[in-house]
One Martini backbone bead per residue (centre of mass of N, CA, C, O) as a GRO file, in nm:
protein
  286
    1UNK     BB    1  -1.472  -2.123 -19.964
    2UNK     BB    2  -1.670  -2.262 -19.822
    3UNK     BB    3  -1.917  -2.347 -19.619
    4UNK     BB    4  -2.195  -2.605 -19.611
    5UNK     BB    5  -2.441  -2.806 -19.644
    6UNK     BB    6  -2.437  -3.124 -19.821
    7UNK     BB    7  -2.732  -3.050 -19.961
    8UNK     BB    8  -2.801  -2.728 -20.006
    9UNK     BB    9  -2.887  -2.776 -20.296
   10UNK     BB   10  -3.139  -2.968 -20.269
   11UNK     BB   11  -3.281  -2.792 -20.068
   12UNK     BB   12  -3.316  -2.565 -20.300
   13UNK     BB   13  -3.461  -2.735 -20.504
   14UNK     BB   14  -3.705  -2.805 -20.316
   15UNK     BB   15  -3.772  -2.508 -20.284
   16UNK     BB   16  -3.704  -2.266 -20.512
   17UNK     BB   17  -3.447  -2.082 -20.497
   18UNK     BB   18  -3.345  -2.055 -20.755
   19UNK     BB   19  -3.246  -1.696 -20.914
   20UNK     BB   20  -3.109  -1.788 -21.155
   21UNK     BB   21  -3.093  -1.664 -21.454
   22UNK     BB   22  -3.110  -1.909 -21.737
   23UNK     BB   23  -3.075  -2.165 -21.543
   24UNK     BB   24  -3.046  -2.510 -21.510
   25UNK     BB   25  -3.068  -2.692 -21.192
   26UNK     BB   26  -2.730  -2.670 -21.133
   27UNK     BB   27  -2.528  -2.446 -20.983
   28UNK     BB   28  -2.281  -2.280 -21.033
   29UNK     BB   29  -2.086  -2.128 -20.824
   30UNK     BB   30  -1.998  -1.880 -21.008
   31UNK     BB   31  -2.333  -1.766 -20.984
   32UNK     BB   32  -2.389  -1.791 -20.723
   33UNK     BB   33  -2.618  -1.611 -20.466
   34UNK     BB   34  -2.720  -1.628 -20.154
   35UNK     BB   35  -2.846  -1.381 -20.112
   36UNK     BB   36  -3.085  -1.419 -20.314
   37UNK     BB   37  -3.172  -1.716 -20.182
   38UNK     BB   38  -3.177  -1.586 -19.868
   39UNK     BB   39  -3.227  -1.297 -19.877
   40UNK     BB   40  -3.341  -0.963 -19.890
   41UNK     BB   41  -3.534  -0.653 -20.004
   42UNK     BB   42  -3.631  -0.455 -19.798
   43UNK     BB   43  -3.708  -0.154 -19.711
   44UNK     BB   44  -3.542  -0.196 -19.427
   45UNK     BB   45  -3.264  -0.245 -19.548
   46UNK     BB   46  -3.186   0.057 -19.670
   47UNK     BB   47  -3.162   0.171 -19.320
   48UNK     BB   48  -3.013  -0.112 -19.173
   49UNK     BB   49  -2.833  -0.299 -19.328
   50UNK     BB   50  -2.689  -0.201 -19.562
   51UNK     BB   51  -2.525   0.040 -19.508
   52UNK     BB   52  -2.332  -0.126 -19.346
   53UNK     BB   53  -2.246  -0.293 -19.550
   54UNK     BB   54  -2.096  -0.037 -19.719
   55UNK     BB   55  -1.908   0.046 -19.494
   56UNK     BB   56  -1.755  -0.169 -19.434
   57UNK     BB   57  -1.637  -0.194 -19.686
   58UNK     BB   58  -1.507   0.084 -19.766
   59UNK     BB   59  -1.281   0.016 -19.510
   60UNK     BB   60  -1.200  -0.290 -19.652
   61UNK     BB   61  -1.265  -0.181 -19.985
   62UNK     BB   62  -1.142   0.154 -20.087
   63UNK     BB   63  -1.103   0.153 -20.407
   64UNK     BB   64  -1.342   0.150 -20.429
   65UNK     BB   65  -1.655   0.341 -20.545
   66UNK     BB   66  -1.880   0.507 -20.321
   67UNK     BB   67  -1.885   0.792 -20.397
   68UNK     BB   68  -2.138   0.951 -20.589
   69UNK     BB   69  -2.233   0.939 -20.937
   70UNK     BB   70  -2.004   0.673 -20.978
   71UNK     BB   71  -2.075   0.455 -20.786
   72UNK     BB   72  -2.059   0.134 -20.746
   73UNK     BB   73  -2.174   0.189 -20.383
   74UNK     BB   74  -2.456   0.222 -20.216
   75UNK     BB   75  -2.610   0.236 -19.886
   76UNK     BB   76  -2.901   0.067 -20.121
   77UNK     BB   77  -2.754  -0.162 -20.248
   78UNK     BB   78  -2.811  -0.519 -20.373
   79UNK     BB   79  -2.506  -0.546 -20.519
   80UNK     BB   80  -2.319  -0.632 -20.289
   81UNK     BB   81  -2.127  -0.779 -20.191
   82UNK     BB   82  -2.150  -1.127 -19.957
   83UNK     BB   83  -1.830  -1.128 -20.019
   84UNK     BB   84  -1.467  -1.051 -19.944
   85UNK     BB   85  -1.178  -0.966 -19.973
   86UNK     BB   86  -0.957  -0.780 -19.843
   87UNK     BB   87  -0.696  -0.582 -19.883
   88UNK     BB   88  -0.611  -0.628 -19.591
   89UNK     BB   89  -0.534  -0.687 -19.347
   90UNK     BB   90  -0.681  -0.760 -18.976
   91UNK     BB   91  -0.738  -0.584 -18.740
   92UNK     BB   92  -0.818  -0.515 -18.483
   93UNK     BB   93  -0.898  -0.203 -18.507
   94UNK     BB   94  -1.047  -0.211 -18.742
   95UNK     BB   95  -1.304  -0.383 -18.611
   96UNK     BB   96  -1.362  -0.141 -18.405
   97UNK     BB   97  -1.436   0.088 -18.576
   98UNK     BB   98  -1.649  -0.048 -18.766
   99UNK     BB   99  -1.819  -0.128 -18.508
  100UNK     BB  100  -1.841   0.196 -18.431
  101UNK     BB  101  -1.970   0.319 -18.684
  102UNK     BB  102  -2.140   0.688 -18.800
  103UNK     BB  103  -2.006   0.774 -19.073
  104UNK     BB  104  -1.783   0.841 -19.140
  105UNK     BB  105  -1.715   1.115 -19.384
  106UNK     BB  106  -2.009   1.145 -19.438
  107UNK     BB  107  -2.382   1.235 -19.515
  108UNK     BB  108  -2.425   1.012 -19.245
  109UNK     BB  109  -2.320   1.171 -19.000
  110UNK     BB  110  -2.461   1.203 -18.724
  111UNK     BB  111  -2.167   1.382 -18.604
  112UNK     BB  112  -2.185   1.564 -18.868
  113UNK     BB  113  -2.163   1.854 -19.125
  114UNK     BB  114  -2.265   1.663 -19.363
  115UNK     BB  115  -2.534   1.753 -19.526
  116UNK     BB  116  -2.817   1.701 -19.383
  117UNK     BB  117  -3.062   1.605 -19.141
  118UNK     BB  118  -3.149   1.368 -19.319
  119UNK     BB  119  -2.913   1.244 -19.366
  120UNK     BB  120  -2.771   1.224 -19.059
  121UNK     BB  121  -3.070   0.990 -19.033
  122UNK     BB  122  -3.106   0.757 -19.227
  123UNK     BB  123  -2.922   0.571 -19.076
  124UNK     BB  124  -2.816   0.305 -18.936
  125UNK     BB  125  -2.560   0.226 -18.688
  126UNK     BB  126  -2.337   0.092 -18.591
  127UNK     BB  127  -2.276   0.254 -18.334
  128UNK     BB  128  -2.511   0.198 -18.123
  129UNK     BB  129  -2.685   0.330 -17.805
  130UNK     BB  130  -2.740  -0.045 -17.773
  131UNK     BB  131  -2.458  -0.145 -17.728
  132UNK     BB  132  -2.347  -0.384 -17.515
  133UNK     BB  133  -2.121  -0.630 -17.657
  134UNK     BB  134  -1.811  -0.687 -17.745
  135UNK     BB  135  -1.598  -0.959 -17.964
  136UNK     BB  136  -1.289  -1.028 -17.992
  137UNK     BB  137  -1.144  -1.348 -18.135
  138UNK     BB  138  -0.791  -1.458 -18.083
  139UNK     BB  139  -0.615  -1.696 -18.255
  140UNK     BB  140  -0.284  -1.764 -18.219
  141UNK     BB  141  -0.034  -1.951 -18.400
  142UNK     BB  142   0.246  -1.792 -18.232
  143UNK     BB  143   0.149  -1.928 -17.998
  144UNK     BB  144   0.038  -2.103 -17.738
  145UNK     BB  145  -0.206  -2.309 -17.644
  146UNK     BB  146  -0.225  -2.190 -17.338
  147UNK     BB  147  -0.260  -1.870 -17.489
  148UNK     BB  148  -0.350  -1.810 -17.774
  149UNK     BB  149  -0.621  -1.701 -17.636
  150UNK     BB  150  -0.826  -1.389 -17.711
  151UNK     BB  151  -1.034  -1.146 -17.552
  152UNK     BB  152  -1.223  -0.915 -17.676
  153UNK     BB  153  -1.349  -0.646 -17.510
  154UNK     BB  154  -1.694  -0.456 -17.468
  155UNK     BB  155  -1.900  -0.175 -17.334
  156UNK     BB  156  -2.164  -0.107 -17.478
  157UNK     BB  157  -2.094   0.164 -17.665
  158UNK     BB  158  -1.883   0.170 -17.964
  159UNK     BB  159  -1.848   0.501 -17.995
  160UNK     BB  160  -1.711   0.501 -17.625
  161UNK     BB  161  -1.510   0.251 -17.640
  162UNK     BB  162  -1.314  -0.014 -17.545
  163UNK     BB  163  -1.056  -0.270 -17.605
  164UNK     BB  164  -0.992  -0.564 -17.389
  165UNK     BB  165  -0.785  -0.780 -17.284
  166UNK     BB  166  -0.850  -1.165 -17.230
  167UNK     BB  167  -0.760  -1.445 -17.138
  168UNK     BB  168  -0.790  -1.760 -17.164
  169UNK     BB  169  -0.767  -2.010 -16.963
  170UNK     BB  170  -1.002  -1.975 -16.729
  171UNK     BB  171  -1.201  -1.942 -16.466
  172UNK     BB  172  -1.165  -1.626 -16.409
  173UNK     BB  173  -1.342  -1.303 -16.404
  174UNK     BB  174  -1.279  -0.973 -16.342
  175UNK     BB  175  -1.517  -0.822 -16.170
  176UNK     BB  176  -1.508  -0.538 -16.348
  177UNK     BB  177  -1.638  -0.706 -16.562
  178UNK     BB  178  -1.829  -0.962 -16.431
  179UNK     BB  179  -2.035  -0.750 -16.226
  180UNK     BB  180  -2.321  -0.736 -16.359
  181UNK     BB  181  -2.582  -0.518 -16.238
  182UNK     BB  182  -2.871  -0.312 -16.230
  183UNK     BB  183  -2.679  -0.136 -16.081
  184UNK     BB  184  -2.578   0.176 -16.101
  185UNK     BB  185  -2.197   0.168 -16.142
  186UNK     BB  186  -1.847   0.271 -16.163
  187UNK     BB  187  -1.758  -0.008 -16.068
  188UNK     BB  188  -1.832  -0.116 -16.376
  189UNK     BB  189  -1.740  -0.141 -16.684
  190UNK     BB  190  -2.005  -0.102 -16.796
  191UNK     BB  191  -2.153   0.139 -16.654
  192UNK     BB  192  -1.954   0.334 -16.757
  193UNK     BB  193  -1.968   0.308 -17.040
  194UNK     BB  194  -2.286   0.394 -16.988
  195UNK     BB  195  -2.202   0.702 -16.892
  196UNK     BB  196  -1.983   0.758 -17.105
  197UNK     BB  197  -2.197   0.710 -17.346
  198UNK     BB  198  -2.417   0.955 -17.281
  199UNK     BB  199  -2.244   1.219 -17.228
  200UNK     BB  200  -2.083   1.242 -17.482
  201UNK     BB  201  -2.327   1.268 -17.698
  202UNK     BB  202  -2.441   1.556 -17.608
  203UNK     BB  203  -2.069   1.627 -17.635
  204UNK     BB  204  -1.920   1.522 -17.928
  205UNK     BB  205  -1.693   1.737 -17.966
  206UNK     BB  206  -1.600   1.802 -17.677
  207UNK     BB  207  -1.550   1.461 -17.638
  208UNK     BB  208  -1.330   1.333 -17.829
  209UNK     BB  209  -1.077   1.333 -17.750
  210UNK     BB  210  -1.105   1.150 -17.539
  211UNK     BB  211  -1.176   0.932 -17.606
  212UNK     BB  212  -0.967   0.855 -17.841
  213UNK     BB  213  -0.722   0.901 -17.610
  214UNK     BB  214  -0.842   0.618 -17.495
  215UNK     BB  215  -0.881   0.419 -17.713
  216UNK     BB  216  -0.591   0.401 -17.733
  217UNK     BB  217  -0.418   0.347 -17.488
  218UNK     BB  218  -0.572   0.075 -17.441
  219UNK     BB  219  -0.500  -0.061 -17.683
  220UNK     BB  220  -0.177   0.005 -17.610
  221UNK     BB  221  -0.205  -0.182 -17.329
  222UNK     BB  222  -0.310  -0.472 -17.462
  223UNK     BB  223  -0.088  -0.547 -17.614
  224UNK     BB  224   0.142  -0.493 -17.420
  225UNK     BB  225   0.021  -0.723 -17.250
  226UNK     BB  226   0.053  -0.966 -17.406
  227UNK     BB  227   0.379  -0.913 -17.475
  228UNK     BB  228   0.426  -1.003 -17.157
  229UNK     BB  229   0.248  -1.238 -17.083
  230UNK     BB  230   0.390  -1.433 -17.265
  231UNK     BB  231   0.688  -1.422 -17.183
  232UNK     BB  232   0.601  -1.516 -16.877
  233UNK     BB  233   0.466  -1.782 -16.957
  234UNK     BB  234   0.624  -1.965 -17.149
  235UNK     BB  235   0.810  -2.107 -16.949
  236UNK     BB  236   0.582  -2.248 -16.814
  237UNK     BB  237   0.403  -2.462 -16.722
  238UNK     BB  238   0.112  -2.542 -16.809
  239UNK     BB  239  -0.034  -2.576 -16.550
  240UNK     BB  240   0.027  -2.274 -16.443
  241UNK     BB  241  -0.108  -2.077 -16.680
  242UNK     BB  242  -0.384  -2.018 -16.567
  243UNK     BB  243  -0.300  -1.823 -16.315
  244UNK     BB  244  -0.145  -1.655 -16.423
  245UNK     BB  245  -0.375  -1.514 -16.629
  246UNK     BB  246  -0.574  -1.439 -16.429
  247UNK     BB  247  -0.379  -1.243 -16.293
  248UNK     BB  248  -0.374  -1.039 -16.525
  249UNK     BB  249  -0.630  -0.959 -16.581
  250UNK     BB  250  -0.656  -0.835 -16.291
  251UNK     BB  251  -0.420  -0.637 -16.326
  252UNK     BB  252  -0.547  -0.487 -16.594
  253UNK     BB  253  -0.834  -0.463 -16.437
  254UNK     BB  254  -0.721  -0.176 -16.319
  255UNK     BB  255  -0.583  -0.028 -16.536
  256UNK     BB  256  -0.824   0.052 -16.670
  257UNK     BB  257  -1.017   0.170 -16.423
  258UNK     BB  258  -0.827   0.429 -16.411
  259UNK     BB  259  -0.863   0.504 -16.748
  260UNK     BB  260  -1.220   0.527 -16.706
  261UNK     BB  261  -1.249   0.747 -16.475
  262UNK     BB  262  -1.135   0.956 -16.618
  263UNK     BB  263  -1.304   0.983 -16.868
  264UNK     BB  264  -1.559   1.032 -16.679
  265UNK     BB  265  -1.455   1.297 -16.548
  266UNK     BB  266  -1.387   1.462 -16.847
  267UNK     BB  267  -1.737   1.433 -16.931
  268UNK     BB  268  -1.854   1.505 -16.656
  269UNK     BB  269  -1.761   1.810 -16.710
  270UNK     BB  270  -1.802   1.890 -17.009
  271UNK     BB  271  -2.173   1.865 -16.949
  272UNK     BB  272  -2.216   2.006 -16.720
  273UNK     BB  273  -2.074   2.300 -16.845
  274UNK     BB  274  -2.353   2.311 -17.031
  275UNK     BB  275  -2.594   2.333 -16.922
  276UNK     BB  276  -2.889   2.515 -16.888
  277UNK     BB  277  -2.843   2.613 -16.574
  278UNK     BB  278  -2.651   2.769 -16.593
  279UNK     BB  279  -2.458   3.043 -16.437
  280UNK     BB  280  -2.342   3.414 -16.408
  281UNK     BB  281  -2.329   3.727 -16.296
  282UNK     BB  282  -2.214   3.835 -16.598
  283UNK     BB  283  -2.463   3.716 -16.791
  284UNK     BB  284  -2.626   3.998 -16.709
  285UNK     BB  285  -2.427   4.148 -16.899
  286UNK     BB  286  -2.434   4.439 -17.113
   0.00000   0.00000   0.00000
């Protein structure tokens, strides 16, 4: 059910990596585990690494017991599967929820109110505060091969930003996309998006709810606009389908850019008016 090089037996024989216990010479498949053979079990894996791998599962594969103290599998277990199917296919937002998390609903998250402070700053997130480009390639396989492939993109922090779709088989991408450079300006979508999650993550249970209603509706013109513009070019002659594809991408990367400053707009006013120097006349009345 894997791919890997046709020696890779040999090659592990050779160097003598086979630590299945028991067993001599060629391993069943149905006993190795590459874990064994390939990683690592530093102190380092267990709040860098395994957490993430452990939180992945429990969110892909919930049926598992993760919490509590029958828990099949710890934020710190050695022995989490290294390989298996989800309980149910995976969606775009599967994958984008997975990837932005930072242990929602456990006593390990930043922005939660359960366990202590040590427990909430435990392990390290998957949505973490460097995380600068995300990218989910979807082939699909019921389009045509013109329009077939989208890339989901994301930029910036993944715990405050949307995935938005674009179209391969183009020449050219959206500038709002496609021209960051080192000056900081809302006028680019990678900077809005570490904007906006700069300004959000210090006041984060009160813009919440603006993140969370931008990331919806994001990602549902995204879908809309892929179901449109299949449509619109299925009947295309092929040669035409890529100018067609650019010009969808350019025309939707512009209702992003709207939907983006909207949001910018309204953490950069919740955060403004905590600040710690506001003042009211009212304030010294005792």
């Amino acid at each position: 059910d894997h791919m890997c090089s046709a020696d890779l037996r040999s090659w592990m024989a050779e160097w003598h990596l086979d630590l299945t216990l028991g067993v001599e010479g060629d391993v069943p498949a149905a006993v190795f585990n590459p874990r064994e053979a390939f990683g690592s079990h530093s102190d380092s894996d267990h709040v860098y690494n395994t957490p993430r791998a452990w939180y992945m599962q429990r969110c892909l594969n919930p049926s598992d017991v993760w919490d509590g103290p029958d828990a099949d599998y710890t934020p710190e277990s050695d022995d989490i599967p290294w390989s298996r199917v989800p309980e149910r296919k995976v969606t775009i937002e599967d994958i984008k929820y997975v990837l932005s998390s930072h242990y929602q609903g456990t006593e390990y998250d930043c922005y939660g109110s359960k366990g202590t402070p040590a427990t909430r700053g435990a392990y390290r997130p998957i949505g973490i505060n460097r995380n600068s480009q995300l990218a989910v390639l979807q082939l699909r396989p019921y389009a045509q091969p013109a329009y077939r492939a989208v890339q989901w993109m994301a930029f910036g922090s993944n715990s405050f930003n949307a995935l938005v779709p674009l179209y391969a088989n183009v020449e050219t991408m959206p500038e709002y996309y496609a021209g960051t450079q080192a000056r900081v300006t809302s006028e680019n979508f990678y900077w809005a998006n570490r904007l906006i999650g700069a300004l959000a993550d210090v006041r984060f249970h009160e813009c919440g709810r603006a993140v969370e209603d931008y990331q919806e509706k994001v990602g549902g013109m995204g879908h809309k606009q892929i179901h449109d513009v299949d449509a619109a070019v299925a009947a295309l002659p092929e040669a035409e389908v890529p100018a067609e594809l650019a010009r969808a991408n350019e025309e939707f990367a512009e209702r992003v850019r709207v939907e983006t400053d909207a949001l910018l707009g309204k953490v950069l006013y919740t955060t403004s008016c905590a600040m710690k120097n506001s003042f009211a006349m009212n304030d010294n009345v005792r």
